[in-house]
C-alpha positions in Angstrom: 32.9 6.1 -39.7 33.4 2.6 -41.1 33.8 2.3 -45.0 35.9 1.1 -47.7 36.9 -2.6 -47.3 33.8 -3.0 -44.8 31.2 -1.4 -46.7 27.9 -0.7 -45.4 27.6 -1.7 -42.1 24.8 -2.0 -39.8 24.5 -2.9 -35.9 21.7 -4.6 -34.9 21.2 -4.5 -30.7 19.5 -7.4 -29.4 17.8 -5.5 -26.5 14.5 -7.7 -25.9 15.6 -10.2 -23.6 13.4 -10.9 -20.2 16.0 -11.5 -18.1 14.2 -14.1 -15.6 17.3 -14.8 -13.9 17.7 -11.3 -12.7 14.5 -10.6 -11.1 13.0 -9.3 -9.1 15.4 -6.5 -11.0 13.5 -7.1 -14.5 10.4 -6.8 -13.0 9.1 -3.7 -14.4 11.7 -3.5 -17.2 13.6 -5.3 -19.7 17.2 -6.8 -18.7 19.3 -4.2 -21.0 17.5 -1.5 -18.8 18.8 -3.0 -16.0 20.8 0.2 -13.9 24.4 -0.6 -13.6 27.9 1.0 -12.7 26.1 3.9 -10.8 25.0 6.2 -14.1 24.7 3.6 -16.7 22.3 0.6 -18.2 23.6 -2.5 -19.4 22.4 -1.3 -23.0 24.8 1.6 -22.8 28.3 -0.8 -22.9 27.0 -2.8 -26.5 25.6 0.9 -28.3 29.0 2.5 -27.0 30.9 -0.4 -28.2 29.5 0.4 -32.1 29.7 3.7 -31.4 33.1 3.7 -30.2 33.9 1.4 -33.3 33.0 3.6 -35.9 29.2 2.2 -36.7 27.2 4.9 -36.2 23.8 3.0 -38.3 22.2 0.9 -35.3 18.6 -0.5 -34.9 18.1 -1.1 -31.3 15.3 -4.5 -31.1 13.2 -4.4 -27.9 10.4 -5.7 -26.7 9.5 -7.2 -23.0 8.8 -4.1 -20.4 10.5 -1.7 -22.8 8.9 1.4 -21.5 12.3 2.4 -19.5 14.4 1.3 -21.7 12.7 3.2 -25.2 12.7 6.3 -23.0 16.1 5.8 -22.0 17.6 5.4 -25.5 15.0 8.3 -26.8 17.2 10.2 -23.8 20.6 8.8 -24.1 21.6 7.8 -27.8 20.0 10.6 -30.6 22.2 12.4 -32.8 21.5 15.7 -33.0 21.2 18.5 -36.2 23.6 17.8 -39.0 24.6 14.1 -38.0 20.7 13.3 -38.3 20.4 11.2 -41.3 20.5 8.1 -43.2 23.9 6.9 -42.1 23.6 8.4 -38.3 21.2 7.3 -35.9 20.3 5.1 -32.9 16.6 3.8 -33.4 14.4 1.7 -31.8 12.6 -1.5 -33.4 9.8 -2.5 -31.4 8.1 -5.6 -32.3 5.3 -4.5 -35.0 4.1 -8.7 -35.6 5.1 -7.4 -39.7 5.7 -11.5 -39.8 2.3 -12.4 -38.3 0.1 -11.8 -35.5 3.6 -12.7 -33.0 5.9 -11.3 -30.7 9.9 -11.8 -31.3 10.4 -15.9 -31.0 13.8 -16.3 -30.3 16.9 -13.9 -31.3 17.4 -15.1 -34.9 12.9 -14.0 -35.6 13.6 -10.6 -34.0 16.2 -9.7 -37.1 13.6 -11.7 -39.1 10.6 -9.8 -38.3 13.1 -6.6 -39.3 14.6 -8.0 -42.4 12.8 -4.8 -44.0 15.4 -2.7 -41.8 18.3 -4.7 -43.6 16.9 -3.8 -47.0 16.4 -0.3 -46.5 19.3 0.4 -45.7 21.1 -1.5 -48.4 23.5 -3.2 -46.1 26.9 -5.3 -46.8 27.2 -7.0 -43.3 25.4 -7.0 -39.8 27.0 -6.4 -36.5 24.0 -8.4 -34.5 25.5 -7.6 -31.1 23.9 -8.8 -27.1 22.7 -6.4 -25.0 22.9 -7.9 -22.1 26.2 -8.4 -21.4 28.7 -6.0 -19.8 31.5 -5.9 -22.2 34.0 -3.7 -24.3 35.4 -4.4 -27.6 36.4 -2.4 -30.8 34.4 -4.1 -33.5 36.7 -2.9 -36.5 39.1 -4.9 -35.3 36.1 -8.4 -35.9 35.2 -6.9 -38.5 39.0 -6.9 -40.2 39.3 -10.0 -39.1 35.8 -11.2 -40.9 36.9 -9.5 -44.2 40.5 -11.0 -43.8 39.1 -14.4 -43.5 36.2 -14.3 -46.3 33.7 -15.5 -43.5 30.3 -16.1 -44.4 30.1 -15.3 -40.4 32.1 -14.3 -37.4 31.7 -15.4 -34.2 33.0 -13.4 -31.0 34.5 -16.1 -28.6 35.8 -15.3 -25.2 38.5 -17.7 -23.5 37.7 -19.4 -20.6 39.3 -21.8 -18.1 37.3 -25.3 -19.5 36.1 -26.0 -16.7 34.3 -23.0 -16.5 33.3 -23.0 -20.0 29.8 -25.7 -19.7 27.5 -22.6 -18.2 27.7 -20.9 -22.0 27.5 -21.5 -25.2 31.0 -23.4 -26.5 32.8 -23.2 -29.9 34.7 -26.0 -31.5 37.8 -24.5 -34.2 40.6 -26.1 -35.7 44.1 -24.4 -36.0 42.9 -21.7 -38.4 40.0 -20.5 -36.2 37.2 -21.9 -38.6 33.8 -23.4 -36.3 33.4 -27.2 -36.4 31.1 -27.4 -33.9 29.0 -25.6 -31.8 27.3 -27.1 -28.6 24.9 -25.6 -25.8 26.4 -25.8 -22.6 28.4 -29.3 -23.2 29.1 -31.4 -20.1 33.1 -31.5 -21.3 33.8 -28.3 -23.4 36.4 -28.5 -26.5 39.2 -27.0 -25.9 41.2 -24.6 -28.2 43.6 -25.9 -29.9 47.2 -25.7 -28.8 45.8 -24.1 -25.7 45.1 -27.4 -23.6 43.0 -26.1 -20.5 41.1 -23.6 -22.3 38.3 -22.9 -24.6 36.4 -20.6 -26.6 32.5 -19.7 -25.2 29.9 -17.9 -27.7 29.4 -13.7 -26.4 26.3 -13.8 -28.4 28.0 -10.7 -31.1 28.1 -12.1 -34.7 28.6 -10.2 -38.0 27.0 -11.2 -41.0 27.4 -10.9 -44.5 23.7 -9.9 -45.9 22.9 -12.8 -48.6 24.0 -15.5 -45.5 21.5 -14.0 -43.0 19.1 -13.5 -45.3 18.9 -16.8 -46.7 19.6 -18.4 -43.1 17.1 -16.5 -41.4 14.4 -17.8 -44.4 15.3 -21.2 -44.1 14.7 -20.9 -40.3 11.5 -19.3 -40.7 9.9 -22.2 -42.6 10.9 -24.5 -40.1 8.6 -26.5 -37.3 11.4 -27.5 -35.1 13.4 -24.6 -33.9 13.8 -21.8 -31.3 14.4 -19.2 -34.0 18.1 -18.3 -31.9 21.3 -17.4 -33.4 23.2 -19.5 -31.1 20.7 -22.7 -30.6 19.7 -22.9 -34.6 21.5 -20.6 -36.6 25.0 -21.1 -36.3 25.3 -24.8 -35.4 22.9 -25.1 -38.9 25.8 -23.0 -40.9 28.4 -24.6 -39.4 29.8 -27.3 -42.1 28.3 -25.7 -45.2 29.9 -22.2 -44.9 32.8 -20.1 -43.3 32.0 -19.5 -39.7 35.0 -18.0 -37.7 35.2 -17.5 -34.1 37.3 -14.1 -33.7 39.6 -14.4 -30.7 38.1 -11.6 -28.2 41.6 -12.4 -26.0 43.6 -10.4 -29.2 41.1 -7.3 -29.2 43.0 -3.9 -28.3 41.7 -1.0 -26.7 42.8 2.7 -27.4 45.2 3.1 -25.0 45.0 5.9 -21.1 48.6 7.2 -21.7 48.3 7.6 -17.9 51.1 7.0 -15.9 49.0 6.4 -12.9 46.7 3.9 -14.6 46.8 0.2 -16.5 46.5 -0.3 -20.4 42.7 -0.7 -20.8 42.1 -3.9 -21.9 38.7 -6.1 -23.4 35.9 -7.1 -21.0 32.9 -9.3 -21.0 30.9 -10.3 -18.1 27.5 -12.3 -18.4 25.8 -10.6 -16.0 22.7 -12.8 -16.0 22.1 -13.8 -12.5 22.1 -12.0 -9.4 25.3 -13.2 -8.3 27.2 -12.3 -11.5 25.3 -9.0 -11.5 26.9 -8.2 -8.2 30.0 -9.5 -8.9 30.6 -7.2 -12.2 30.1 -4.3 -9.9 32.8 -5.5 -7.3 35.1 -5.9 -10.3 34.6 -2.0 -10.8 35.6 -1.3 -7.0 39.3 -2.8 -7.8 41.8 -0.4 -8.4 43.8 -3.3 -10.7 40.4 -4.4 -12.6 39.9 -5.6 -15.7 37.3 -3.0 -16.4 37.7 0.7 -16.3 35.2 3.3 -17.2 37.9 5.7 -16.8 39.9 5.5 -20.4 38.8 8.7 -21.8 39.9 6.6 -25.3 36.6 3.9 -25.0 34.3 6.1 -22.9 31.4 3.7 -21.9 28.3 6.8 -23.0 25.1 7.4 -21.2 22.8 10.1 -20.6 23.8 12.9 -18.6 21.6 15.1 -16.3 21.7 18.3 -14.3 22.2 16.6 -11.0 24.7 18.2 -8.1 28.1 16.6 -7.9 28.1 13.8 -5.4 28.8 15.0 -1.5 30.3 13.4 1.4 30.4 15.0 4.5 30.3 14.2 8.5 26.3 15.0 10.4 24.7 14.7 13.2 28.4 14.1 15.5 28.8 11.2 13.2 32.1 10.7 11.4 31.9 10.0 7.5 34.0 7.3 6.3 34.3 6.1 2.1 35.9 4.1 0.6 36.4 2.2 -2.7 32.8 3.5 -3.4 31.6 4.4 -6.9 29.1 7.8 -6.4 26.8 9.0 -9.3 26.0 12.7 -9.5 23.5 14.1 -6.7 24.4 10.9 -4.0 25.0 11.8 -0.4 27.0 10.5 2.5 25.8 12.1 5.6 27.9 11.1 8.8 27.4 7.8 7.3 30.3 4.7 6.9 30.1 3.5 2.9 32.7 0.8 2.0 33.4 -1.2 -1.4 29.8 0.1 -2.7 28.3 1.4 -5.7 25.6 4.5 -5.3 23.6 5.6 -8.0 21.9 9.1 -8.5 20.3 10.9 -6.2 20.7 8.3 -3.1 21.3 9.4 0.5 22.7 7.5 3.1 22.1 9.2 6.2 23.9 9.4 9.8 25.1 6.3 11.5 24.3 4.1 8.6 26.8 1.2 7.4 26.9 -0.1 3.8 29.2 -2.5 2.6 29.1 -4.5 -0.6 26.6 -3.0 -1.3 24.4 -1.2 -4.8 22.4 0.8 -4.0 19.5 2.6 -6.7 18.4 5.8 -7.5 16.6 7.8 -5.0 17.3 5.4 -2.2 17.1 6.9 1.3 18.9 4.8 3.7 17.9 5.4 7.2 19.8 6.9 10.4 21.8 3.9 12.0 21.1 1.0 9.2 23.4 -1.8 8.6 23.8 -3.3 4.9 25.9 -5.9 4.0 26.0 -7.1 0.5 22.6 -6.0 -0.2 20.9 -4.6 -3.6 18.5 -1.6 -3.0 16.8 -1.3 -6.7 15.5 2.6 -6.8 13.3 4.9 -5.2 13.2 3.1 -2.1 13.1 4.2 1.8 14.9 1.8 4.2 13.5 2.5 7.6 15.9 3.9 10.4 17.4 0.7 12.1 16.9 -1.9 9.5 19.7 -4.3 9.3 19.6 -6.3 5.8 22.4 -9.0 4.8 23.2 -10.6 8.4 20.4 -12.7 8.8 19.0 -14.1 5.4 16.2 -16.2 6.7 15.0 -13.0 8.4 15.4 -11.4 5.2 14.0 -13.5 3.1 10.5 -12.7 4.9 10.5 -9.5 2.9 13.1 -9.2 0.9 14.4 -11.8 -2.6 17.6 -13.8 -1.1 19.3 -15.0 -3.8 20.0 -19.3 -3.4 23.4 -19.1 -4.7 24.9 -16.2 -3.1 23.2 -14.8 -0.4 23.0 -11.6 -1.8 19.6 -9.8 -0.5 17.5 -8.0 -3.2 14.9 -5.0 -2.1 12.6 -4.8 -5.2 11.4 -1.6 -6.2 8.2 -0.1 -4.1 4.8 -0.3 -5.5 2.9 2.5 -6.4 -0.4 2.7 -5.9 -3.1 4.3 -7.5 -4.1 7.7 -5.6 -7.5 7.2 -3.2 -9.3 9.8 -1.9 -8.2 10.7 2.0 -11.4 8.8 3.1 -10.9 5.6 1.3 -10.0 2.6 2.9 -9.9 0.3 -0.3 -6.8 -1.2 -1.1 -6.3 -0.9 -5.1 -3.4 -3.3 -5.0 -0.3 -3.3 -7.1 -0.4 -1.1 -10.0 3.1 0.0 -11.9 6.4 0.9 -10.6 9.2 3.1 -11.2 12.2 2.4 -14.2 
């Protein structure tokens, strides 16, 4: 557990977001619920992180659609018996409007609306980490380099080709690493200096010393004229008038595998905002030379376990069974079915003479005898019809189905349920909730 030099630290998990760019996949929940990597959600890699860091004291905010994702860290993330306590727990902090009768405004008013949380647990500095990015990083070694600096704030900044770098957030340094500027999506991104060709991009993880967020989220609150963000109005406002740093995400080491048959495990961060990038992470997985592993048993990415069968492959029906480069959750079935450079969540079946390639599909998806799927995402509980071919003609698709513009990757949203009608009803009740 973090102490000494650090002193009391707390992480803050901004887990709130909509995530409009990722429907029809945030339809019914928030993006951090989002299902990803087969067993996990994309809150799992930013609590594991601080877990796996040594901060143990976390205050998870939500607030959009939370339903799956409160019952998922009320599932996944509770200490249990002795560890319960005042320096132990994962905990969620809905928005309770103690500011006003107001949802969360921005990033910056959802630690503002819990500055109580701060207080109460008497805190030195705050880890205020994203939770919707797929990423892994030991914090201890930001938060050494926040101490060793005497920042008032830290900034985690990734290193990205520059011409990359005008879809996020950029940072500005000089030769010690202190911020100079920070700009929104610039049209011709600063480069790092001494590194011409690349620059630094905002993750969206910061670490505070108390008195500066304090005072910066007050002076924010009285203001007409802002967003109420961390990376919009907080930041560029402190930049100039006190020590903001941008940590270096590039020098962050992972435990080692001390496998002989396996890479050094090394830091990751993936926005996985859109549809396209969300995809892409999970191809990333299916390389055997990635740069992300959930295999290092050193930085184990945790999530909630349950009492599902192992996964099962096997050939039916005269039908041969081909996988390959396929991730497979626990209770997932490959019947006489081909399954190539895919990722299958729990519980899913793929029955005889189906093809999937590219493909994710959700939990409790039942893909019918003889279907063909190319890059497609099946979000859970779903039944694909016997016969249906998906990702080979997306205007045809797009009749049913979300085609996303920029990728052509075909989205089947989850099914609607329906409220139940008696047998001789013939009244249509109409969309009602879905599944998590």
């Amino acid at each position: 557990m973090i102490r000494g030099q650090y002193g009391r630290v707390l992480g803050i998990v901004l887990a709130g977001g909509k995530g409009e760019r990722l429907m029809p996949l945030t339809k019914y929940r928030a993006k951090p619920a989002v299902h990803f990597g087969a067993k996990y959600r994309i809150v799992d890699f930013a609590i594991s992180n601080l877990i796996n860091s040594g901060i143990f004291s976390i205050y998870v905010l939500v607030q959009f659609k939370s339903q799956s994702l409160n019952e998922h860290i009320d599932k996944a993330w509770q200490f249990g018996g002795a560890l319960r306590g005042r320096d132990f727990f994962v905990t969620l902090a809905p928005a309770q409007m103690w500011r006003g009768e107001r949802w969360f405004e921005g990033t910056a008013d959802a630690v503002y609306q819990n500055m109580h949380l701060v207080t109460l647990y008497d805190a030195d500095r705050i880890c205020v980490f994203a939770a919707d990015h797929i990423y892994k990083m030991d914090v201890e070694q930001m938060l050494t380099y926040h101490m060793d600096h005497n920042a008032d704030v830290t900034v985690a900044a990734n290193v990205v080709p520059s011409c990359e770098a005008h879809q996020f957030g950029c940072i500005k340094t000089d030769e010690r690493g202190k911020i100079i500027g920070f700009m929104e999506k610039p049209k011709n991104p600063p480069e790092i200096p001494g590194r011409p060709g690349f620059s630094y991009v905002s993750m969206g993880n910061y670490i505070f010393e108390r008195e500066i967020l304090e005072e910066s989220l007050l002076e924010d609150a009285s203001m007409e004229h802002t967003s109420h963000d961390f990376g919009r109005d907080i930041i560029p406002r402190l930049v100039g008038r006190g020590r903001v740093f941008a940590y270096d995400f590039s020098t962050n080491v992972l435990p080692g595998i001390n496998d002989a048959h396996w890479r050094d495990d090394k830091p990751y961060w993936k926005d996985v905002g859109t549809i396209k990038a969300y995809w892409q992470a999970h191809m990333d997985l299916l390389q055997n030379d990635s740069e992300m592993t959930l295999y290092n048993p050193h930085w184990p990415i945790r999530t909630v376990s349950f009492a599902d069968p192992p996964a099962y492959a096997y050939p039916s029906d005269g039908k041969s069974c081909k996988v390959s480069s396929t991730l497979m959750a626990e209770g997932s079935r490959i019947l006489g079915a081909e399954v190539e450079k895919s990722v299958l969540s729990r519980n899913c079946v793929i029955l005889p003479g189906a093809k999937v390639e590219e493909c994710i599909i959700g939990q409790g998806v039942i893909i019918g005898r003889n279907c063909r799927l190319r890059r497609v995402i099946v979000d859970g509980h779903n039944e694909i019809p016997n016969g249906t071919i998906l990702g080979y003609d997306l205007e045809e698709d797009g009749k049913h189905n979300t085609v996303d513009e920029s990728s052509g990757i075909v989205v089947v949203p989850m099914p609607q349920m329906q409220l139940r009608k008696k047998p001789d009803s013939v009244k249509e009740t109409g969309e009602w909730m879905s599944f998590s």
